[in-house]
C-alpha positions, -999 to +999 in steps of 0.1 A: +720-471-225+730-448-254+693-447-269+685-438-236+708-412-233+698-394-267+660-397-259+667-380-230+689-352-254+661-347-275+631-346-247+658-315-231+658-302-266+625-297-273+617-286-236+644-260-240+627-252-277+590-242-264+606-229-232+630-205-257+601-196-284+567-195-262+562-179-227+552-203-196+520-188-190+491-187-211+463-162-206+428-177-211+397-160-205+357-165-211+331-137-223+306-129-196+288-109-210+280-086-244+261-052-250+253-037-284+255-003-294+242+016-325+272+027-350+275+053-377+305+049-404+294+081-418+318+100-387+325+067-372+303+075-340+282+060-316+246+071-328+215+077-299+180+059-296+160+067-326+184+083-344+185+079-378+212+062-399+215+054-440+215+016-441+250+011-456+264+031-429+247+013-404+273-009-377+263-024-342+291-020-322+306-055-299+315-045-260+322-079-242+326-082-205+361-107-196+366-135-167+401-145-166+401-186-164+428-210-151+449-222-184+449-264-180+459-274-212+488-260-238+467-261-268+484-251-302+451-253-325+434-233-303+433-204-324+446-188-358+453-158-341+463-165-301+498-180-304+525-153-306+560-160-301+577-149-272+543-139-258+513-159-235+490-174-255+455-159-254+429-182-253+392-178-256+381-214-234+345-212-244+340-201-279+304-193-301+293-219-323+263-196-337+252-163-342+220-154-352+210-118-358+170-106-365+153-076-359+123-067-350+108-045-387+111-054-420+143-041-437+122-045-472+102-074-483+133-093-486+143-090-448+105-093-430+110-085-391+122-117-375+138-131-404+180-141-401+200-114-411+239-125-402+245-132-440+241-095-443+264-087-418+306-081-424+328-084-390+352-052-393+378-036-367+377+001-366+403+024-342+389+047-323+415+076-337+397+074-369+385+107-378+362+119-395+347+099-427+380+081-428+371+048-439+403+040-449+410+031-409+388+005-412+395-032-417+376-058-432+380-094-406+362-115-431+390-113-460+416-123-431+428-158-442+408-187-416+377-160-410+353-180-431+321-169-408+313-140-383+313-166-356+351-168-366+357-134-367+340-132-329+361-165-316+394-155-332+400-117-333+369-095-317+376-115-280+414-112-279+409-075-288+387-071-261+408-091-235+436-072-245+421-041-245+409-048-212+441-061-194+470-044-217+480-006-222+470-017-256+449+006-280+411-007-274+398-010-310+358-011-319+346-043-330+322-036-355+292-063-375+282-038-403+257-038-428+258-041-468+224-045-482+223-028-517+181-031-519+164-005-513+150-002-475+117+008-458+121+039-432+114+019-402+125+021-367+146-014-359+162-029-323+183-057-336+182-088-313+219-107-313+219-143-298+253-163-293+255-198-287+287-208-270+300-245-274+293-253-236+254-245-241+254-208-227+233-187-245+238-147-244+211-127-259+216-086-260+195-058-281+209-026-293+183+002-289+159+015-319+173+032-346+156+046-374+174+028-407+166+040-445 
C-alpha cells in the first residue's frame, strides 16, 4: 500500500512539474505554401524584375503561407527552438527534408544553369527596421548551435518566425537564403527555382522573378 501511495506522490509531482513549467496547449502548424522574392543587402530592400543586384548582395527572400493543425502528441525533441517555458510549444508537424536550389543561367563556369546551388546559400534573419546599409542587424542562422544545414535553419527558426509573425503582435522578421560566392560572375539575367521536399512526400516548388546578377 505504501509503494502505492508514493507512486501515486510522484505521478502528482511530475504532473504538477510540466503543468507548472509548460503551458497546456501547444501550437502546431504546417506550411502551405512559399513565395520568393528578390533581395538586396546593399539597403536591405526588396529589388523589382530585372533589376540588377552585385552577387554578394544578392538574398531571396522566404514568405510562407500557415495552416494551424490539431497538436496530438507532446513532443519534447520536436525542435531546438519550439519549447519555451511558460509558453505553448510551437510545432512545425510536417518539416523539409531537402532543399534544392538551381537557376536557370550560368553563375560562371563553376555554377552552369541547372546545376545545385544550396551549398552557396547562408540562412540569415534580417528586421525589417534595419536601415540603411546596416548589416550589423543582420544575423547569421547557420552559426546558431543545431543549424547544421539550410533545411534546419527552414524547420527550426524561419517557420516559427513566420507562424509567429503571423498569429502574434510579434515583430515579423525577413527570412533571408543569401548568397557568398567569391568567383567572379557572368552578367546574366537568373530566376532561381527553390524546391522543398517535406517528410510526408509534399513537394513545393516556387521561382523568384529574373534578376540581373554580376
Amino acid at each position: 500500500m505504501k509503494k502505492k501511495v508514493i507512486s501515486i506522490l510522484l505521478l502528482l509531482f511530475f504532473i504538477s512539474f510540466f503543468n507548472t513549467c509548460y503551458a497546456p496547449e501547444d501550437e502546431c502548424f504546417s506550411i502551405s505554401t512559399i513565395l520568393l522574392e528578390n533581395y538586396s543587402l546593399n539597403g536591405n530592400m526588396k529589388i523589382k524584375p530585372l533589376d540588377t543586384v552585385d552577387i554578394n548582395d544578392y538574398a531571396i527572400a522566404i514568405n510562407c503561407g500557415i495552416n494551424e493543425e490539431i497538436c496530438f502528441n507532446l513532443d519534447f525533441g520536436n525542435s531546438l527552438y519550439a519549447i519555451k517555458l511558460v509558453e505553448p510549444f510551437y510545432i512545425l508537424q510536417n518539416k523539409i527534408k531537402n532543399i534544392s536550389i538551381k537557376s536557370n543561367s550560368d553563375l560562371n563556369d563553376n555554377y552552369y544553369a541547372g546545376s545545385e546551388l544550396k551549398t552557396l546559400f547562408t540562412p540569415i534573419e534580417l528586421s525589417p527596421d534595419c536601415v540603411y546599409d546596416n548589416y550589423d542587424c543582420i544575423r547569421d542562422y547557420s552559426k546558431f548551435e543545431g543549424i547544421d544545414s539550410i533545411e534546419d535553419a527552414f524547420n527550426e527558426l524561419f517557420a516559427i518566425n513566420e507562424y509567429l509573425s503571423k498569429n502574434t503582435e510579434r515583430i515579423q522578421l525577413i527570412n533571408l537564403f543569401s548568397i557568398n560566392l567569391n568567383e567572379s560572375v557572368s552578367n546574366n539575367t537568373h530566376k532561381f527555382t527553390i524546391t522543398f521536399e517535406f517528410e510526408n512526400g509534399q513537394i513545393i516548388t516556387s521561382n523568384t522573378n529574373e534578376i540581373l546578377i554580376k
